[in-house]
Backbone of each chain as ProteinMPNN parsed JSONL, in Angstrom:
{"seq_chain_A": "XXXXXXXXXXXXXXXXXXXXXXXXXXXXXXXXXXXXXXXXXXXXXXXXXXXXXXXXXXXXXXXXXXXXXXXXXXXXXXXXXXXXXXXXXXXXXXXXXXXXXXXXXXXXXX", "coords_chain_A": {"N_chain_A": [[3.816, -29.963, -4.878], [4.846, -27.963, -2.801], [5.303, -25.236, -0.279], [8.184, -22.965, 0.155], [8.587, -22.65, 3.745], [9.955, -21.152, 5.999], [11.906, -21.395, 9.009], [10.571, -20.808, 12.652], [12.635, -19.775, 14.124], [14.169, -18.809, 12.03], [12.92, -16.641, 11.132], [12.982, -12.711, 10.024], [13.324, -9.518, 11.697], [13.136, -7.517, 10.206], [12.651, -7.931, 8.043], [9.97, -9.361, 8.099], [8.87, -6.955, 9.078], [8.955, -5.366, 6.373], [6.944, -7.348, 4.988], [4.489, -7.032, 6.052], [4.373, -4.132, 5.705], [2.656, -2.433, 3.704], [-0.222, -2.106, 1.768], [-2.096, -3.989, 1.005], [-1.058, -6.247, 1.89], [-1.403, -5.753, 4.83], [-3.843, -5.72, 4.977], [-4.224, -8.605, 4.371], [-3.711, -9.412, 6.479], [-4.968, -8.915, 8.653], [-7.391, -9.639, 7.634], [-7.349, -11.885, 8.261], [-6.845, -12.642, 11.085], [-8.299, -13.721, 12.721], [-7.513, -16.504, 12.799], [-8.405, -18.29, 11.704], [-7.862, -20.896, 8.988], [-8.474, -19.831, 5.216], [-9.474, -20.084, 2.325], [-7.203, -19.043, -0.474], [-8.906, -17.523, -2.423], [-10.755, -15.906, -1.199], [-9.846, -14.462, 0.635], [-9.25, -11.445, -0.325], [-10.77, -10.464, -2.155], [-11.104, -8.503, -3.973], [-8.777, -8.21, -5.085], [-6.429, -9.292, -8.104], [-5.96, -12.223, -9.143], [-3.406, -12.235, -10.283], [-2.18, -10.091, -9.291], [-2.097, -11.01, -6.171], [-0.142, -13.441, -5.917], [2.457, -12.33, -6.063], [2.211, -11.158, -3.773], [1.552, -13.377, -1.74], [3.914, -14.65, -1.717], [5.509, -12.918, -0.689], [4.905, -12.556, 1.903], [4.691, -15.328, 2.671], [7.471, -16.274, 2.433], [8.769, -14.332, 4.691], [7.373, -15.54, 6.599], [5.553, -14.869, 7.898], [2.652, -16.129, 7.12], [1.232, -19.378, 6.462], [1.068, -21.167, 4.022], [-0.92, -23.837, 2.518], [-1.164, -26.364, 0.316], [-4.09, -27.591, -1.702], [-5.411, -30.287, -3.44], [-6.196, -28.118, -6.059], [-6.256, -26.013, -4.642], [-5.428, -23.605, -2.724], [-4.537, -23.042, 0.503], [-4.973, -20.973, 3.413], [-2.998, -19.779, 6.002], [-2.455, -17.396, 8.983], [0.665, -17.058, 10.892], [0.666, -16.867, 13.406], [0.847, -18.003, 16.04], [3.83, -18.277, 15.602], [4.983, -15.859, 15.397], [3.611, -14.34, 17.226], [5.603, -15.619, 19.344], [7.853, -14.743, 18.465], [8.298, -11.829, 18.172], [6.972, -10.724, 20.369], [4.038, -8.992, 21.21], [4.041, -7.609, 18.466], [2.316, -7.881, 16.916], [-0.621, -7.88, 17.803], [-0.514, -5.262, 18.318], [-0.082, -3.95, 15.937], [-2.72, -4.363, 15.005], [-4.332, -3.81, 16.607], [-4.152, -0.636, 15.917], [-6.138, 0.988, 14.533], [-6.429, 2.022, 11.541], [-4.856, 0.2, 10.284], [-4.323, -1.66, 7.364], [-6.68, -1.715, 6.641], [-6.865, 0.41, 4.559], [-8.43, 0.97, 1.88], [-8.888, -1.155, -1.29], [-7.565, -0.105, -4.429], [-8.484, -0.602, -7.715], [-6.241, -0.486, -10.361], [-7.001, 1.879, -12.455], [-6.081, 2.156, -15.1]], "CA_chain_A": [[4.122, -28.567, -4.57], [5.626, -27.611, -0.996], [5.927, -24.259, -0.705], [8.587, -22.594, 1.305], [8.007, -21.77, 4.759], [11.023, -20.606, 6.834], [11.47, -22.158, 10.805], [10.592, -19.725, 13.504], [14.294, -19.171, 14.182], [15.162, -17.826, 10.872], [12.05, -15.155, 11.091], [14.171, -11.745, 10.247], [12.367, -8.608, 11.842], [13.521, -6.189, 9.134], [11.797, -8.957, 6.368], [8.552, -9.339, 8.503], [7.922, -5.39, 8.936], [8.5, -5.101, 4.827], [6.113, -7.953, 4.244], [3.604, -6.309, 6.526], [4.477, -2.257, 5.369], [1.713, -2.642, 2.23], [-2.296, -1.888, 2.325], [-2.567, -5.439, 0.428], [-0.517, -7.273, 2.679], [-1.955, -5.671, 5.776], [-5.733, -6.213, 4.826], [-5.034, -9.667, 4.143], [-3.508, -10.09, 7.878], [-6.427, -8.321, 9.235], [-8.666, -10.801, 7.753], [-6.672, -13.708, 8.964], [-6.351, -12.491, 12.655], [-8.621, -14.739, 14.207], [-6.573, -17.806, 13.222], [-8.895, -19.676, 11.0], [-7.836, -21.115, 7.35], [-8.647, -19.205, 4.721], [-9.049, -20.466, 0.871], [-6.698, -17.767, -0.853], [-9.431, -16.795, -3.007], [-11.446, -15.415, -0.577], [-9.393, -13.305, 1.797], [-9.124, -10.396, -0.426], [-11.52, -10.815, -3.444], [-11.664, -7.317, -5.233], [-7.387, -8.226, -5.732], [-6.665, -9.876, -9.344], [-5.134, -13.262, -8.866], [-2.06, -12.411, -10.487], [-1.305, -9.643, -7.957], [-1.481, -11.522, -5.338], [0.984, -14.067, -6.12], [3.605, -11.959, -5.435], [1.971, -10.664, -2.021], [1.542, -14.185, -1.302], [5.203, -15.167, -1.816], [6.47, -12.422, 0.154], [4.185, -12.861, 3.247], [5.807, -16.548, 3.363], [8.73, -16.313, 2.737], [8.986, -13.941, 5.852], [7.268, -16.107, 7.881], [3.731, -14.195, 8.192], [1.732, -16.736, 6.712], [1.309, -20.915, 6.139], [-0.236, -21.596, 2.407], [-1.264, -25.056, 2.485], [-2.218, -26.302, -0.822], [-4.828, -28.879, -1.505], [-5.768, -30.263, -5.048], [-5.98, -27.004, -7.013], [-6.446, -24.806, -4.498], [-4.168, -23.313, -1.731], [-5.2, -22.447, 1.708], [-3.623, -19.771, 4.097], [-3.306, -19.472, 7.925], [-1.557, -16.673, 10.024], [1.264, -17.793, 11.557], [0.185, -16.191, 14.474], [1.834, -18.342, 17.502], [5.342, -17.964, 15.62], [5.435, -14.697, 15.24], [3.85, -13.941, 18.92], [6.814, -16.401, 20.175], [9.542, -14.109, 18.364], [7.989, -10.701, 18.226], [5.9, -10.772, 21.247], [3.53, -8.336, 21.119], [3.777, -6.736, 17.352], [1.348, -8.243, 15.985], [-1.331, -7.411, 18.81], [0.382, -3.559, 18.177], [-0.091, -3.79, 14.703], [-4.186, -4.863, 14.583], [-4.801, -2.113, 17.522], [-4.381, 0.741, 15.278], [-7.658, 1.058, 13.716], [-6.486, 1.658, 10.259], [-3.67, -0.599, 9.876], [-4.764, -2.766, 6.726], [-8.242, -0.948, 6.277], [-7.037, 1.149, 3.276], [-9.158, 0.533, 0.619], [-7.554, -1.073, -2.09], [-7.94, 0.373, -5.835], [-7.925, -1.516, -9.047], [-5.885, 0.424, -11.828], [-7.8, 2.287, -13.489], [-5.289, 2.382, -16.408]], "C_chain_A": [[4.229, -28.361, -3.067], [5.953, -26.4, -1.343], [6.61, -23.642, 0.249], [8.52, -22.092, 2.203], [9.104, -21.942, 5.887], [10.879, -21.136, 8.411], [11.226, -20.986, 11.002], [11.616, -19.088, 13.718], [14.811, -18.381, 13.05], [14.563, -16.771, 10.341], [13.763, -13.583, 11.08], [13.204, -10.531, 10.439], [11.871, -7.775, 11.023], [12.301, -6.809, 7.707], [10.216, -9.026, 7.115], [7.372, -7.944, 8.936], [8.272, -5.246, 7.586], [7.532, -5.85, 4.432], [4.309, -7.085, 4.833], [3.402, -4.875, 6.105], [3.902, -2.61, 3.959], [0.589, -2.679, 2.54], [-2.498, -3.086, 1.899], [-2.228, -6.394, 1.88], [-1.069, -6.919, 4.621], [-3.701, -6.072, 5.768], [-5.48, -7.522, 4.836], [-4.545, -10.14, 5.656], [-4.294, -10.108, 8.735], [-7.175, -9.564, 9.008], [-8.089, -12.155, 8.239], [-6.284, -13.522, 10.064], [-6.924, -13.342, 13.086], [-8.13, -16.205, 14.012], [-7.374, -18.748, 12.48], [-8.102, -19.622, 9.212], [-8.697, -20.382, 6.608], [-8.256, -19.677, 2.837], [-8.507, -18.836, 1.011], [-7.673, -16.737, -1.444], [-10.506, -15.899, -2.465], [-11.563, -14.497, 0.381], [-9.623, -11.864, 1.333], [-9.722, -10.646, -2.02], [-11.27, -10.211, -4.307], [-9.727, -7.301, -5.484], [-7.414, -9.318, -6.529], [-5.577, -10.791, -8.234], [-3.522, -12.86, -8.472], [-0.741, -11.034, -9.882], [-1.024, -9.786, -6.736], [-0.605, -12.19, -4.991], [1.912, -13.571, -5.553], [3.588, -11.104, -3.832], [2.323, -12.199, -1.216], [2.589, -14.879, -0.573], [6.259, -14.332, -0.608], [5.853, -11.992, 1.738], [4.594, -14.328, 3.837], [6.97, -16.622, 4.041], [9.302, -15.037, 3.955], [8.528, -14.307, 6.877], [5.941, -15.897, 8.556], [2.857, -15.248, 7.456], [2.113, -18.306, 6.464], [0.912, -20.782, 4.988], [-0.103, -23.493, 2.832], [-2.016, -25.833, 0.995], [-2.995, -27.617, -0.984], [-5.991, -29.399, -2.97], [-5.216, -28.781, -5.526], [-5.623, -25.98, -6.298], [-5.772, -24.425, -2.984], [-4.865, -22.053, -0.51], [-4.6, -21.576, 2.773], [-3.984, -19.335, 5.425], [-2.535, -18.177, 7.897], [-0.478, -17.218, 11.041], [1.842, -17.21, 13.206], [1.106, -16.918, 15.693], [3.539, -18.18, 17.428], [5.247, -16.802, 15.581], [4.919, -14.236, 17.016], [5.242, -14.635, 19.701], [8.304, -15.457, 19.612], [9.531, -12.757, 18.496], [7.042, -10.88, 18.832], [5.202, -9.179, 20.802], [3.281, -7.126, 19.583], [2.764, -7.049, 16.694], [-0.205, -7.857, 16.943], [-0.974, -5.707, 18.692], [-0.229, -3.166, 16.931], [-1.922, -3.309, 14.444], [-4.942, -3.94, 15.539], [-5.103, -1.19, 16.898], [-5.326, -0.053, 14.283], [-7.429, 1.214, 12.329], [-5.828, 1.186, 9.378], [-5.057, -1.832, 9.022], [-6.518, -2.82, 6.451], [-8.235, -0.26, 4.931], [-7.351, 0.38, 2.185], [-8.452, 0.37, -0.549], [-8.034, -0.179, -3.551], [-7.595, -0.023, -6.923], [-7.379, 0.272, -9.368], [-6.59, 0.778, -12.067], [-7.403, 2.5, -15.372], [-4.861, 1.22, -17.328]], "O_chain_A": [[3.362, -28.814, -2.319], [6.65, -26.151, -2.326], [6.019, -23.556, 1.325], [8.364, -20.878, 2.068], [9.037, -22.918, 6.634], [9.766, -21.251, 8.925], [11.409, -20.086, 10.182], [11.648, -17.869, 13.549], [15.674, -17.505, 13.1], [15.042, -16.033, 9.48], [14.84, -13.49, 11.67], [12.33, -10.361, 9.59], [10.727, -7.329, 10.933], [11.551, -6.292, 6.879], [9.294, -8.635, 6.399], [6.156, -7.797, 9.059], [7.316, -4.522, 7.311], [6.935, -5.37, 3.469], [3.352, -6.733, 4.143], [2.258, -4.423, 6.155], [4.668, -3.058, 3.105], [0.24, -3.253, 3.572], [-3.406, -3.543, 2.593], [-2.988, -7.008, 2.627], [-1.059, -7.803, 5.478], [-4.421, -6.639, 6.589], [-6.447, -8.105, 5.328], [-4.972, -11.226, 6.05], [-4.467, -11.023, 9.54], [-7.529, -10.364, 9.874], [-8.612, -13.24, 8.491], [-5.277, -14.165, 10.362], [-6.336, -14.008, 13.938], [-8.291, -17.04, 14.902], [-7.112, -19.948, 12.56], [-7.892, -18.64, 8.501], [-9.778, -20.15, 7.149], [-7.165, -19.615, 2.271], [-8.822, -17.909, 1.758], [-7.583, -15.526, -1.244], [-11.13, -15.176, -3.241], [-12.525, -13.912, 0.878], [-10.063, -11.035, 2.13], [-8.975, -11.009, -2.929], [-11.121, -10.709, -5.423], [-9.321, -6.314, -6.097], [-8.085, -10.295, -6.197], [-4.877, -10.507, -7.262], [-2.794, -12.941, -7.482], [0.482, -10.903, -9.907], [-0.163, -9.172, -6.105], [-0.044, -11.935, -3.926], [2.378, -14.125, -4.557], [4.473, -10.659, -3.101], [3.141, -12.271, -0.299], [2.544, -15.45, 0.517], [7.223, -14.734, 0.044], [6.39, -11.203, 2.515], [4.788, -14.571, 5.028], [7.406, -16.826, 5.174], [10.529, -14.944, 3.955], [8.85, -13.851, 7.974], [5.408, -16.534, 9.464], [1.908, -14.534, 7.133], [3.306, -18.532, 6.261], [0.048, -19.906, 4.993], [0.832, -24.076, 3.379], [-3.221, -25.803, 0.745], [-2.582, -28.646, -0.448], [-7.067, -28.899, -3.299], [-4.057, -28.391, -5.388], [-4.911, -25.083, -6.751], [-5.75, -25.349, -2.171], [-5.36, -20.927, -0.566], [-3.374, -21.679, 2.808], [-4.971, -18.718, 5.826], [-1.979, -17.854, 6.847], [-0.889, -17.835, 12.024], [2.912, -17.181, 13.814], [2.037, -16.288, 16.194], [4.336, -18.037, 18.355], [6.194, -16.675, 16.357], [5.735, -13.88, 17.867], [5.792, -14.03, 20.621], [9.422, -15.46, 20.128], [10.573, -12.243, 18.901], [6.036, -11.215, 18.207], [5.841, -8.354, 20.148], [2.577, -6.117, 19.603], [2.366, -6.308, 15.795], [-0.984, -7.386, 16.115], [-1.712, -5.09, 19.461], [-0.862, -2.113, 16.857], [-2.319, -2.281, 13.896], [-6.017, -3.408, 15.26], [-6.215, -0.69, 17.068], [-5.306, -1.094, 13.626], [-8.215, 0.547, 11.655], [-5.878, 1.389, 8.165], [-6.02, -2.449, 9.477], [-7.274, -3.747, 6.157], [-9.23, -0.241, 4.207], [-6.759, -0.575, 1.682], [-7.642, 1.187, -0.987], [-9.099, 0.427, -3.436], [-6.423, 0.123, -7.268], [-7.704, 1.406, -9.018], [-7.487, -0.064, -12.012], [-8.057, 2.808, -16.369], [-4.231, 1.449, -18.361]]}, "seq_chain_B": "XXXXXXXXXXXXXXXXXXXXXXXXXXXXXXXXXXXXXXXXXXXXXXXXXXXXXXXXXXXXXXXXXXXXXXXXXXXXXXXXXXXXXXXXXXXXXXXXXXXXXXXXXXXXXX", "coords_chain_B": {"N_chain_B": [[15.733, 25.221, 1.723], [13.611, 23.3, 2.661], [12.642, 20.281, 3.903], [10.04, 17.865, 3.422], [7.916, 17.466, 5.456], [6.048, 14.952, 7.751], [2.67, 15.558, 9.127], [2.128, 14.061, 12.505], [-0.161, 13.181, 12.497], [-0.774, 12.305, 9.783], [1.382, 10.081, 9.927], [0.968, 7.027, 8.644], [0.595, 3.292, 9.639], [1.373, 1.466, 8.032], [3.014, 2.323, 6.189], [5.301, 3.236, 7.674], [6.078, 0.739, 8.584], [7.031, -0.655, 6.118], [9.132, 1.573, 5.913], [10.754, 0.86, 8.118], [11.307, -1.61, 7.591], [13.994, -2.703, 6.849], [17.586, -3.238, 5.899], [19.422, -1.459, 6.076], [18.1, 1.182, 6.872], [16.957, 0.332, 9.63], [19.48, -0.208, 11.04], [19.774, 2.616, 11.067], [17.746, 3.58, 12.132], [18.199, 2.11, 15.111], [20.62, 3.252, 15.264], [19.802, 6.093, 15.846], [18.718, 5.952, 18.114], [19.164, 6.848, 20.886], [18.124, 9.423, 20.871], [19.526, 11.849, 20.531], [20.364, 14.626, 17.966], [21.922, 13.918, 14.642], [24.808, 13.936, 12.432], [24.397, 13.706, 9.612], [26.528, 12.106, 7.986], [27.512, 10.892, 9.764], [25.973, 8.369, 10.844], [25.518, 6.107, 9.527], [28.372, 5.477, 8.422], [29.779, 3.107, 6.624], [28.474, 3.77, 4.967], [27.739, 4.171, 0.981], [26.99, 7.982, 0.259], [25.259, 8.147, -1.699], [23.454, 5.995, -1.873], [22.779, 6.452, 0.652], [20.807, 8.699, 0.378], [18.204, 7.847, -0.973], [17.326, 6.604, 1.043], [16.885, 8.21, 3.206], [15.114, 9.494, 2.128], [12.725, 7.851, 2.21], [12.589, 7.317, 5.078], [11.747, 9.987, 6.129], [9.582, 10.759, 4.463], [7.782, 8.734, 5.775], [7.831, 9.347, 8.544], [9.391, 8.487, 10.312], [11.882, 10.037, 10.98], [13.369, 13.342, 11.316], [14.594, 15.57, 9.23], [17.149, 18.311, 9.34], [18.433, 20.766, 7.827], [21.288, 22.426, 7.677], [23.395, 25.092, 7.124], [25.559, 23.387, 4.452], [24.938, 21.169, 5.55], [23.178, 18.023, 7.057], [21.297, 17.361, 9.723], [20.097, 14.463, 11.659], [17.292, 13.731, 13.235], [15.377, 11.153, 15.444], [11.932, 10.615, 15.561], [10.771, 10.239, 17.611], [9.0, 10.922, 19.85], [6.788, 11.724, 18.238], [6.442, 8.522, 17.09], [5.895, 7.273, 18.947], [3.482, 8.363, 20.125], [1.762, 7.804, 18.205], [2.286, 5.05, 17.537], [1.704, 3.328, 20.103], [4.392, 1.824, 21.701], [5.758, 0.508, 19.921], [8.367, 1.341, 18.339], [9.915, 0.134, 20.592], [9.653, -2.701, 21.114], [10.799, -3.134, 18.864], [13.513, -2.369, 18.898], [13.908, -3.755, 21.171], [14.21, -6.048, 19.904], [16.822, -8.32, 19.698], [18.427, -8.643, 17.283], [17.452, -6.581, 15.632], [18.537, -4.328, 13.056], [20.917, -4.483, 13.131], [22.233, -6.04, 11.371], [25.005, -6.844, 9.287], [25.99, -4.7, 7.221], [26.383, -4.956, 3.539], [29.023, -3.974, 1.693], [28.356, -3.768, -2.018], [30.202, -6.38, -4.254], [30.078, -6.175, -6.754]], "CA_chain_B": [[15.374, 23.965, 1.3], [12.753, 22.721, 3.361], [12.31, 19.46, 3.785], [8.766, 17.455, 4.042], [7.834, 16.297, 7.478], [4.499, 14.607, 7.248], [2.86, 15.652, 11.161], [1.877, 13.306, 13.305], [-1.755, 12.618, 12.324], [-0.558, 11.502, 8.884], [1.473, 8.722, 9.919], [0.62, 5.539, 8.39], [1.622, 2.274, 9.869], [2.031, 0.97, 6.794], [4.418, 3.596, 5.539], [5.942, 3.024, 8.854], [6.594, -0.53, 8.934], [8.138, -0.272, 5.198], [10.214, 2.162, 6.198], [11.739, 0.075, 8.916], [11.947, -3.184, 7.21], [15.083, -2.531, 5.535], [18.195, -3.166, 7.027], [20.188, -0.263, 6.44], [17.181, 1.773, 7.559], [17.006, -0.017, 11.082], [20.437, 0.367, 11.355], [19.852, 4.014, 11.439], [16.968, 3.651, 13.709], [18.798, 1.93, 15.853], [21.852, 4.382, 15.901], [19.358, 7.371, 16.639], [17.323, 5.668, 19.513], [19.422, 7.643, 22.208], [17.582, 10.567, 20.52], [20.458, 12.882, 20.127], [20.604, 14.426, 16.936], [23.08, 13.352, 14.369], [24.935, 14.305, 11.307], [23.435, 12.799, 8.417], [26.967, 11.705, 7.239], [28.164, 10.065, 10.723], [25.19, 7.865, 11.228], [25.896, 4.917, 8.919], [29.291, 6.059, 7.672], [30.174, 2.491, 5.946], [27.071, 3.173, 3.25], [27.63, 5.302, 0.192], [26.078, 8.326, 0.295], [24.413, 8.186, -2.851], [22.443, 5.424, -1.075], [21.674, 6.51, 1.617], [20.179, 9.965, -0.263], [16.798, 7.173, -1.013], [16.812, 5.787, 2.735], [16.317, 9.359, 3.836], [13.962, 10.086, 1.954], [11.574, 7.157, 2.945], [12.281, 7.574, 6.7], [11.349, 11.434, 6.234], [8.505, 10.892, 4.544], [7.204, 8.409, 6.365], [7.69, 10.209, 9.768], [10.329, 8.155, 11.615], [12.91, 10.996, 11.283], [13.364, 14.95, 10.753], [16.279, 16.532, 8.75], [17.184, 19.426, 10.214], [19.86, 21.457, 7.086], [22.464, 23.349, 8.045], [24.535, 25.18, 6.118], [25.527, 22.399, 3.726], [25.098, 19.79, 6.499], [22.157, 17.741, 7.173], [20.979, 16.624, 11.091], [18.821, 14.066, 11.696], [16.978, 13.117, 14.824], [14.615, 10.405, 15.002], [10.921, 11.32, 15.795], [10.335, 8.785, 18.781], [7.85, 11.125, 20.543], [5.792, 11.32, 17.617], [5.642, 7.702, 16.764], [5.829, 6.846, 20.3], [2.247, 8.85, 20.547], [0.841, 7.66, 17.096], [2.277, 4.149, 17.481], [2.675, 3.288, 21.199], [5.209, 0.519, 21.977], [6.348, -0.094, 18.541], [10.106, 1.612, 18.725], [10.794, -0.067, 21.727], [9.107, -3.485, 20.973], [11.726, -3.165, 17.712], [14.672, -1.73, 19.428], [14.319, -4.805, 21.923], [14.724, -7.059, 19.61], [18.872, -8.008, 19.453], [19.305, -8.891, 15.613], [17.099, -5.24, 14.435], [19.39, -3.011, 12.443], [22.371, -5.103, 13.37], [22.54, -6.738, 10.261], [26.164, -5.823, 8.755], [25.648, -4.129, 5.695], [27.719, -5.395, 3.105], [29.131, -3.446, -0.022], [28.464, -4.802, -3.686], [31.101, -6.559, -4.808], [29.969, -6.517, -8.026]], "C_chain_B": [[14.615, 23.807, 2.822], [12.328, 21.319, 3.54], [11.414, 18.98, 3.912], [8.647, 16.754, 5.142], [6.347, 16.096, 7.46], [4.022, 14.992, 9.047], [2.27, 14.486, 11.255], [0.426, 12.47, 12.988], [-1.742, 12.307, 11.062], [0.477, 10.907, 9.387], [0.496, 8.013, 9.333], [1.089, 4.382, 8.689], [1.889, 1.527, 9.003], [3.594, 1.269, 6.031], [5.411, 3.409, 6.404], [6.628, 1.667, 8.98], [7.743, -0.874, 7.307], [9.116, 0.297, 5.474], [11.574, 1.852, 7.021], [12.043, -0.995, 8.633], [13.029, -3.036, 6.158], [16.367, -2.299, 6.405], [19.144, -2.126, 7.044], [19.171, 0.863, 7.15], [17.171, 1.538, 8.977], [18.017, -0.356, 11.078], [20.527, 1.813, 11.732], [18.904, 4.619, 12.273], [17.902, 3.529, 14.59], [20.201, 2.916, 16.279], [21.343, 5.623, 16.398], [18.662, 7.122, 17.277], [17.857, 6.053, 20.485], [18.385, 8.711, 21.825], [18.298, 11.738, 20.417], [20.436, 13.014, 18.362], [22.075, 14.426, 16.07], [23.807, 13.634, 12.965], [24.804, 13.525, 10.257], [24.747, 11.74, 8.136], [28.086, 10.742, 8.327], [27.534, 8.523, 11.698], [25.287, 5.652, 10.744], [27.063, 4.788, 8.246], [30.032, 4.803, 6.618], [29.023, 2.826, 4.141], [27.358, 4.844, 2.324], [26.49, 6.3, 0.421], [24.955, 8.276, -1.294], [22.463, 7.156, -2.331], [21.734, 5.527, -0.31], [20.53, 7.874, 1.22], [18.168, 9.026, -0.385], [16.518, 7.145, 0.214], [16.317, 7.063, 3.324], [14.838, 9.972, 3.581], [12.341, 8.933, 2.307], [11.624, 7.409, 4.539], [11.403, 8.546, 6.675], [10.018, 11.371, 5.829], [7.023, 9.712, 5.07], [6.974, 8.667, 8.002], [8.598, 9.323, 10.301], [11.521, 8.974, 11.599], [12.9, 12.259, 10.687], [14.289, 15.155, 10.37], [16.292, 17.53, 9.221], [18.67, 19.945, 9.045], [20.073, 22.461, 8.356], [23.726, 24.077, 7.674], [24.616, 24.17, 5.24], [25.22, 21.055, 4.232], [23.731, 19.396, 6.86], [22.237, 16.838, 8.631], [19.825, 15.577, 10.647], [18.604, 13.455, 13.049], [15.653, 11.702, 14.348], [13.031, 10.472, 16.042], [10.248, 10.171, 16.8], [9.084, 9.606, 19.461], [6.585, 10.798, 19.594], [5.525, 10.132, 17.51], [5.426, 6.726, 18.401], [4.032, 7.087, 20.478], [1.311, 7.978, 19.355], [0.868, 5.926, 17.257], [2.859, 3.279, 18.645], [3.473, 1.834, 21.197], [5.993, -0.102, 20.887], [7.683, -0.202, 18.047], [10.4, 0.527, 19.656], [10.322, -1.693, 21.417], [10.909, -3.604, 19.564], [13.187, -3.449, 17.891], [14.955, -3.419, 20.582], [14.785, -6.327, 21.246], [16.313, -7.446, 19.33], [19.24, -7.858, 18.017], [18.381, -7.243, 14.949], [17.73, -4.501, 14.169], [20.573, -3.692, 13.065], [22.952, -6.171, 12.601], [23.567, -6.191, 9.75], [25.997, -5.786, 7.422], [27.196, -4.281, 4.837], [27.941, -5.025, 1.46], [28.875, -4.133, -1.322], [29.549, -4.537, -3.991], [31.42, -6.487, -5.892], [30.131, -4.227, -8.699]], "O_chain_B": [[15.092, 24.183, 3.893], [11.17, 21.28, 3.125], [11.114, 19.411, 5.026], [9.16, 15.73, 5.594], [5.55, 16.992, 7.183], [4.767, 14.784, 10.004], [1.893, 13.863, 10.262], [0.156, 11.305, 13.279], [-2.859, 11.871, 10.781], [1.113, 11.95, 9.236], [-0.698, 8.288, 9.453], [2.13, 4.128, 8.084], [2.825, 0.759, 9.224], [4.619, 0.733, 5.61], [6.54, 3.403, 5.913], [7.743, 1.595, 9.496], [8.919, -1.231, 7.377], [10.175, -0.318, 5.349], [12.744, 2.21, 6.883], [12.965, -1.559, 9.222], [12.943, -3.209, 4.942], [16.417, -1.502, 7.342], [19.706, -1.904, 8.117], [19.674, 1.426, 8.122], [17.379, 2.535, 9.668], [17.81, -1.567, 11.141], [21.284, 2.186, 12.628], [18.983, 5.664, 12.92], [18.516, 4.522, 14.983], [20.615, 3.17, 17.41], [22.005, 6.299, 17.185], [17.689, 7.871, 17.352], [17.182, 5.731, 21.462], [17.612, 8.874, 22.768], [17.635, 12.751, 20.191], [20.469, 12.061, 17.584], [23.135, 14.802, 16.57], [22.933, 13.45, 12.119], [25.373, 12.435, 10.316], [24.413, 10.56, 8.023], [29.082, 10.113, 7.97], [28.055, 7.874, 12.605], [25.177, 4.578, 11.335], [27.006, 3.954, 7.342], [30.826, 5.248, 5.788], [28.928, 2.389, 2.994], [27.266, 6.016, 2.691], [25.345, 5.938, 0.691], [23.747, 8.511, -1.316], [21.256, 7.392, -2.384], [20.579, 5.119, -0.18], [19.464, 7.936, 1.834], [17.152, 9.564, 0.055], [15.459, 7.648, 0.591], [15.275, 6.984, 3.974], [13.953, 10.533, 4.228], [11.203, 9.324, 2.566], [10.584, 7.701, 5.129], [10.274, 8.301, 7.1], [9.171, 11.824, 6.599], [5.817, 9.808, 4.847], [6.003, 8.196, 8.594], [8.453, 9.636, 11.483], [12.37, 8.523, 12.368], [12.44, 12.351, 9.548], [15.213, 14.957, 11.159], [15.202, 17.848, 9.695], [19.805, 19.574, 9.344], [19.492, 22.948, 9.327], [24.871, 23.686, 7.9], [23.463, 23.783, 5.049], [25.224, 20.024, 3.559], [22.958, 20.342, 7.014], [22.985, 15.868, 8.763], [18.984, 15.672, 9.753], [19.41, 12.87, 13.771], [15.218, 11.443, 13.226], [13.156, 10.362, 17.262], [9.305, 9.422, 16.546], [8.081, 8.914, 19.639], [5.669, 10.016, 19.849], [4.329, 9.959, 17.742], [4.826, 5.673, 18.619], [3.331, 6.165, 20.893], [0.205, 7.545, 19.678], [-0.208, 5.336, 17.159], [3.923, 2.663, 18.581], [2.998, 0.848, 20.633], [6.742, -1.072, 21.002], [8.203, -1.192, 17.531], [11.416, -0.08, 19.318], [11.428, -2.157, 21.694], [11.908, -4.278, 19.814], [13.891, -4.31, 17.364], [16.034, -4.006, 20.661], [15.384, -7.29, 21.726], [16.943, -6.647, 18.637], [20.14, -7.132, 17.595], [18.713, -6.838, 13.835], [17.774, -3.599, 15.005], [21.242, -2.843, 13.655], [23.829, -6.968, 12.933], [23.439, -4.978, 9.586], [25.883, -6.733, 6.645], [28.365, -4.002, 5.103], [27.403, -5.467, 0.445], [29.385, -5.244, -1.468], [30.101, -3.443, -4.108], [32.569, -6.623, -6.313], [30.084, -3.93, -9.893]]}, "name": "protein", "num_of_chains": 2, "seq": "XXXXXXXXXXXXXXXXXXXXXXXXXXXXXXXXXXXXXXXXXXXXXXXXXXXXXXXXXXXXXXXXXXXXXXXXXXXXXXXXXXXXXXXXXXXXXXXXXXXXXXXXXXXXXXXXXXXXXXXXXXXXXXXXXXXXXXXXXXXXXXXXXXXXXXXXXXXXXXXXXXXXXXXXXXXXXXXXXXXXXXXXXXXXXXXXXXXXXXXXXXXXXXXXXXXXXXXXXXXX"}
């Protein structure tokens, strides 16, 4: 399993502010600011597996995140120096505002 | 008709960064970053309106632009002071990049 992860060059701005514009997908950048690995299952606990998947997929494939997988279980950086190297300063912009990726998430209740 | 304008202290950068990751959307940033306002129907004039009737309504209610009716005609300006104040550097950080909203939008063929 290799999973796709886009060069720096083919980052598209428009695709990396939709993967970011989401309370899921901002909490889990938050917790992955300071640059360390991160099993998946641990970034954002109180989210069911099988909705992250598709956060997961579309935080790659724009370029916001590494997954790394290893036996079973699949590990996840910030891809923090590419994105400072193409969008200097958004991501430092982003983690400023105090409640970017703070909103509490909420299971269904339904 | 009144349209909703969320003020300034609801922003969300969430709501915000959705709103701009979309490339007919930052296309229409980008055409109202002089800050003149503009007639709704001269702004992106290759995109059905039917289409763009959604795009408006996420800009609007996420605060990056005001409608302004008029008689049957709809202005729109784009609310740079506000997110200028709520989200400093973020327009212009965007706007600098060359490829944002200069993606050519391309009709379905289908």
């Amino acid at each position: 399993m290799t999973a796709l992860h886009p060069s720096r060059e083919q980052f598209q701005l428009e695709e990396v502010l939709a993967a970011l514009g989401h309370p899921i997908r901002a909490s889990i950048v938050r917790a992955l600011a300071s640059g360390e690995e991160a099993f998946c299952g641990s970034i954002v606990p109180d989210v069911p597996k099988s909705t992250l998947t598709h956060h997961w997929r579309v935080l790659r494939e724009s370029g916001v995140i590494r997954q790394r997988p290893s036996g079973r279980k699949l590990y996840i950086t910030l891809r923090r120096d590419d994105l400072d190297a193409r969008f200097p300063g958004l991501l430092d912009l982003l983690l400023s505002d105090e409640a970017f990726g703070k909103t509490a998430w909420q299971p269904s209740t339904t």
